[in-house]
C-alpha positions in Angstrom: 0.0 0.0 0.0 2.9 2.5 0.6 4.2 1.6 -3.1 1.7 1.3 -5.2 4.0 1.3 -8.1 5.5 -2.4 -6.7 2.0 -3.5 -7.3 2.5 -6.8 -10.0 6.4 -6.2 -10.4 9.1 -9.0 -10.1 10.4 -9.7 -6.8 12.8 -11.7 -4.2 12.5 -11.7 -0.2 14.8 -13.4 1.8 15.8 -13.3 5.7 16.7 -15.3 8.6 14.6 -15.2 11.6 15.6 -16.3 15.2 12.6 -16.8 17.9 13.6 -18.5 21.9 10.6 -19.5 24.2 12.4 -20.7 26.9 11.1 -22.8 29.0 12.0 -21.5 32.3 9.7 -18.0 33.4 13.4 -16.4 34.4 14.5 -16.6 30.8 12.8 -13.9 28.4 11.5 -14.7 24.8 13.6 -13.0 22.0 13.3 -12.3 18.5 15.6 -11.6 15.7 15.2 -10.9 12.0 17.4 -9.7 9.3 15.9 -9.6 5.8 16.4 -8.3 2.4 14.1 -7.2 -0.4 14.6 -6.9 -4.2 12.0 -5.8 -7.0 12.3 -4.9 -10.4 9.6 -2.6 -11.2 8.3 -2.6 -15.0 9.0 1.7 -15.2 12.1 2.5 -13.4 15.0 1.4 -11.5 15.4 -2.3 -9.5 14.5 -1.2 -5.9 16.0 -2.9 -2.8 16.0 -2.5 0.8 16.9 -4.3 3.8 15.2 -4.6 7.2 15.2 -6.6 10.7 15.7 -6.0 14.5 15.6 -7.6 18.0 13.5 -7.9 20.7 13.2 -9.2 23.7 10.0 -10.2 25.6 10.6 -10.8 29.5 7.8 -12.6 32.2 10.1 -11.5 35.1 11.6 -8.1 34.7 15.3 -7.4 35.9 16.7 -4.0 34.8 20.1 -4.9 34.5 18.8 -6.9 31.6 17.1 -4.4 30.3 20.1 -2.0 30.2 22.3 -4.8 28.9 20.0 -5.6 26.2 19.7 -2.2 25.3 23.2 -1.0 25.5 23.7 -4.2 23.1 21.2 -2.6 20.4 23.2 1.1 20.6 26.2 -0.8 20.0 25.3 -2.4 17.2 23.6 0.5 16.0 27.1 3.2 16.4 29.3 2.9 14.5 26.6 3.5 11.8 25.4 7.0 13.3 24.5 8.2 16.5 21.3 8.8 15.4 19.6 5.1 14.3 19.5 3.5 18.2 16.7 6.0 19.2 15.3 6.4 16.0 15.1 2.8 16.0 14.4 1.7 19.3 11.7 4.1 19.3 9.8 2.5 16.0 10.3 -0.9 17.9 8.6 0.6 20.6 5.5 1.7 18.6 5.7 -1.3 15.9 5.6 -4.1 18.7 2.4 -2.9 20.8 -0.8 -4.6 20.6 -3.7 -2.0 20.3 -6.2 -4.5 21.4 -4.5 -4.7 24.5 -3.1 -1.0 24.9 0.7 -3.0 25.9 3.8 -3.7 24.5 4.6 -7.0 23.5 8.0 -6.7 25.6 10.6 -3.9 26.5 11.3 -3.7 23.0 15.0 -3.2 21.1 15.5 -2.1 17.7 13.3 -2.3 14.6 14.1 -1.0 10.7 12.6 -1.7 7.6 13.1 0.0 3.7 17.2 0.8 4.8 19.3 1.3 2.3 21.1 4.0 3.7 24.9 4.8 2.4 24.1 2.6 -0.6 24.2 -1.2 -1.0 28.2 -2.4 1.3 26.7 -0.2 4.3 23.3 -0.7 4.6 24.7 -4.8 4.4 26.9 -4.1 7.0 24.4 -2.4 9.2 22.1 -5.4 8.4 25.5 -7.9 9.3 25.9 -5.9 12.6 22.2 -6.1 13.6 22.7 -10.0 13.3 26.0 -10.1 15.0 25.3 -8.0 18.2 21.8 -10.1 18.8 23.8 -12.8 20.2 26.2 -10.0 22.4 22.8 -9.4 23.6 21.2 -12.3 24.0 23.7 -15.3 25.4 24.1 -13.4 29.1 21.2 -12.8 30.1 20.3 -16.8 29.3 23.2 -18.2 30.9 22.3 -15.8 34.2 18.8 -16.9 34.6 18.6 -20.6 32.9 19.2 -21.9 36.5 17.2 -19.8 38.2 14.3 -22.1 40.0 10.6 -21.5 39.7 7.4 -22.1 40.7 4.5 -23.6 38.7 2.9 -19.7 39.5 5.4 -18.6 37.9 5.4 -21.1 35.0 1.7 -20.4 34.5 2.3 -16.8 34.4 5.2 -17.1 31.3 2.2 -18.9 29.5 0.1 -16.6 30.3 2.3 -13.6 28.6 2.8 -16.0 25.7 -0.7 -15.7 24.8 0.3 -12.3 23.8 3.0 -13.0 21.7 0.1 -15.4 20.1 -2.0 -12.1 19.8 0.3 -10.2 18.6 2.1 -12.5 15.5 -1.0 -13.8 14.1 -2.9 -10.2 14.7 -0.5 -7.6 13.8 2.4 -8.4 12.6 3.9 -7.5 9.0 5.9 -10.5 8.0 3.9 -12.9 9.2 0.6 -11.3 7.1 3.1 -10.9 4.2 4.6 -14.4 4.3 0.8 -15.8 4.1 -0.4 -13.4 1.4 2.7 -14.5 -0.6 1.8 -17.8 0.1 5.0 -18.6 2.0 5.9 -21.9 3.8 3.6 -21.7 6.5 5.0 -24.1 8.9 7.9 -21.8 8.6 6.0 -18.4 8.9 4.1 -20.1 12.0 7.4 -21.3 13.5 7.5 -18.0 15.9 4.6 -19.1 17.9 5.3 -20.7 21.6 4.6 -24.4 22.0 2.3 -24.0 24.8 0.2 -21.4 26.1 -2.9 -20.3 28.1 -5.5 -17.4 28.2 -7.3 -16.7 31.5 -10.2 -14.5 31.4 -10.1 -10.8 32.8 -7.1 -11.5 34.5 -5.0 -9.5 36.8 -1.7 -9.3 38.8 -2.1 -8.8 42.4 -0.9 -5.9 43.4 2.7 -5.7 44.4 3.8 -8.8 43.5 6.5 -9.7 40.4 4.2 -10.1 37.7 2.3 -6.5 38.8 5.9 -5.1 38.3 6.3 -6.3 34.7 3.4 -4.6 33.7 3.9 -1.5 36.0 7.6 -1.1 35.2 8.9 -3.2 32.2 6.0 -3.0 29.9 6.3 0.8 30.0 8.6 2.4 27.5 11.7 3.8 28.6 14.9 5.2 28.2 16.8 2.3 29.9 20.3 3.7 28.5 19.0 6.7 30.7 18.1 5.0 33.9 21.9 3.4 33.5 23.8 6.2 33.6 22.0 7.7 36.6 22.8 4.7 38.3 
């Protein structure tokens, strides 16, 4: 719809997507994606672009996390300009949010789509850099909550939140709608979705308690880099 004159021409998507539902409540859900587009429009030049991001989706807040995760996405983000972190984190922000719902899927990272910025070798490397620094992200905050014990509360609770990752993929989001309408693989356009999961009706934290401070801390959007250096 934002370029109607793609409408019928030739084209080529490709990318590489990463989604965790870890089974333990401690561990956040992530997501990565890094993709590339290509299409040859009947009147005018071949068009290209690339796109992707990271997010992460926790059940139990911890705000070094938070920082660490989003320090991670700056970093992968500087040596490209200054400006793309907030820019970007703050599309991820308004891109993963489920209306229906008036909340964020999670505390959010970094999110871009149609970059092609610098031309073709930097707008690659950005895209290389995006992919590289998930893992920076990702691999310490898993191996310092996998261990962590819980509670079958707790457990419930992670499914719980899942159900809105559910909401969210099969509602809202753009690659999964495009992957279908293109008539993509659908066991592998479905593959983000959690194994398990629960919906309970009209439910709420109780005040105080862990799961009230997800919602009343984490799944507000902030300036964690902020809240770091005041710290």
């Amino acid at each position: 719809a934002t370029r109607p004159h793609l409408a019928g021409a030739p084209f080529r998507a490709m990318g590489v997507s990463v989604v965790c539902h870890p089974l333990n409540p401690h561990v956040p859900t992530t997501h990565m994606n890094v993709r590339f587009f290509y299409a040859e429009p009947v009147d005018g030049e071949p068009i290209w672009w690339f796109g992707g991001g990271f997010d992460l989706t926790p059940y139990y807040g911890h705000t070094e996390d938070a920082v660490h995760w989003h320090q991670t996405a700056r970093d992968a983000c500087a040596p490209f300009g200054n400006e793309l972190y907030p820019k970007f984190k703050n599309i991820c922000d308004t891109y993963f949010f489920l209306p229906h719902r008036n909340e964020p899927r999670g505390i959010g990272g970094i999110f871009f789509d149609d970059f092609s910025a610098g031309g073709f070798e930097l707008a690659f490397a950005f895209m290389q850099s995006v992919g590289d620094h998930f893992m920076l992200a990702y691999q310490p905050i898993v191996a310092k909550r996998k261990a962590a014990p819980y509670t079958e509360r707790e457990r419930n609770f992670q499914l719980y939140r899942r159900g809105r990752y559910v909401e969210f993929n099969l509602v809202h989001d753009r690659g999964t709608h495009f992957g279908l309408q293109s008539k993509g693989r659908t066991e592998s356009i479905l593959m983000s979705l959690p194994p398990l999961v629960r919906w309970d009706y009209d439910w709420h934290p109780e005040p105080g308690s862990a799961e009230a401070t997800l919602y009343d801390v984490f799944l507000k959007p902030k300036d964690w880099l902020a809240i770091n250096q005041s710290s």
